[in-house]
C-alpha positions, 0 to 999 in steps of 0.5 A: 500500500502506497500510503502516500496517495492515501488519505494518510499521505499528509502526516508523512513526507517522500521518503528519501535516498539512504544517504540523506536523512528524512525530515518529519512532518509536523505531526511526526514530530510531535508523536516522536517527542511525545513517545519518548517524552511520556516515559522520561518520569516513569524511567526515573521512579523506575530507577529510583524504586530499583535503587531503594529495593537494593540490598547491597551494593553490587545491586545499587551500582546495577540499579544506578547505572540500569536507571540512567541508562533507561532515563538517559535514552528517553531523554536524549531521545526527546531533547533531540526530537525536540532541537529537530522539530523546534530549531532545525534551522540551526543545523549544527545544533541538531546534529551534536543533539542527534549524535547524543540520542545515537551514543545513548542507545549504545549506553542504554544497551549496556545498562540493559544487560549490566543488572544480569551480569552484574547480579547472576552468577557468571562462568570465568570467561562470561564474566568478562561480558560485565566489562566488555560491554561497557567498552563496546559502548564507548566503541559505539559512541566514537564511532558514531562521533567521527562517522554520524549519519555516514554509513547507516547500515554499519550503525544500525548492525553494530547496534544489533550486535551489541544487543545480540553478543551480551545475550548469549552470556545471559542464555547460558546462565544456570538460572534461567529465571526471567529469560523468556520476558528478556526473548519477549523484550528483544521480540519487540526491538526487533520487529521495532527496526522495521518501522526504524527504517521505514520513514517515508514508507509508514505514516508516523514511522519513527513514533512507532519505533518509539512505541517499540522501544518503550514496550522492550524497555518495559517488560526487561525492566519489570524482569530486572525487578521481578527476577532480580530485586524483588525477595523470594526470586 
């Protein structure tokens, strides 16, 4: 379906060649900072609450930097979406605010993982997982500060990489409580890509990606509390 020619083709703009970056109609806009920006509050109790179960401090570092990894995603995301809607005008500014909502989903995928690895028992070569994500993090970052926008297909699949690579660590873990809503969590990213990459294809696009996120970010973050801060589990 050509939703172009359809009655929903005023909500979205011409899709663009893959070297170029789309540019969202105002109603696009809107829907992609509100779908970030309604979970900015709920990422910082979340944290808070993880904080405040803990019992120790392997599980108040984990619950620190899992809740600023989620609430800094939210943010960065709709501080950007915000510069790009508002003041597009200013080219450079919008660039340095897209760079940090692209270095955050490296952060936030870090943090994602860092409470199972830190918290469940690890073997002597998987624990290594608890730092090398954390600088596959910080690989991300600078490639995306010397590369941003340059080859999209690179970032999006070292992305997925870095989502994919920690996950067989966490397969392979003698307590496999929790692992099912982790799949179900990882279900939603994925099928979320398809819309990630579908602006100018699907009328608010990138809002629903957003949608996608939030629902991944959701069911890991009640099994990071239910399976590891919640007593009795």
């Amino acid at each position: 379906m050509d939703f172009k020619k359809s009655r929903y083709g005023r909500f979205m703009n011409g899709r663009v060649p893959s070297s170029k970056r789309y540019r969202p109609t105002d109603y696009e806009h809107a829907a992609n900072c509100a779908t970030h920006g309604l979970w900015i509050i709920p990422s910082l109790v979340g944290g808070s609450v993880l904080y405040f179960l803990s019992v120790d401090q392997w599980q108040a570092a984990a619950a620190w930097l899992y809740g600023a990894g989620l609430s800094g995603l939210f943010i960065s995301s709709t501080l950007f979406h915000t510069v790009a809607w508002k003041i597009r005008h200013l080219r450079i500014v919008e660039q340095r605010f897209h760079m940090c909502d692209r270095m955050a989903i490296y952060f936030f995928i870090a943090a994602s993982y860092t409470p199972w690895l830190m918290l469940r028992e690890l073997g002597p070569w998987s624990c290594h997982m608890r730092w090398i994500i954390w600088i596959m993090a910080v690989i991300g970052s600078t490639y995306v500060f010397y590369f941003h926008e340059r080859y999209k297909l690179v970032e999006l699949l070292g992305y997925v990489a870095m989502g994919a690579g920690p996950a067989l660590v966490i397969l392979s873990m003698a307590d496999t409580a929790g692992l099912c809503e982790l799949a179900v969590g990882g279900i939603f990213y994925v099928v979320g890509v398809a819309f990630f990459k579908s602006d100018g294809v699907v009328p608010f696009a990138h809002a629903i990606w957003h949608l996608f996120v939030a629902m991944g970010a959701a069911t890991h973050y009640y099994a990071i509390w239910r399976h590891l801060y919640t007593p009795g589990h």
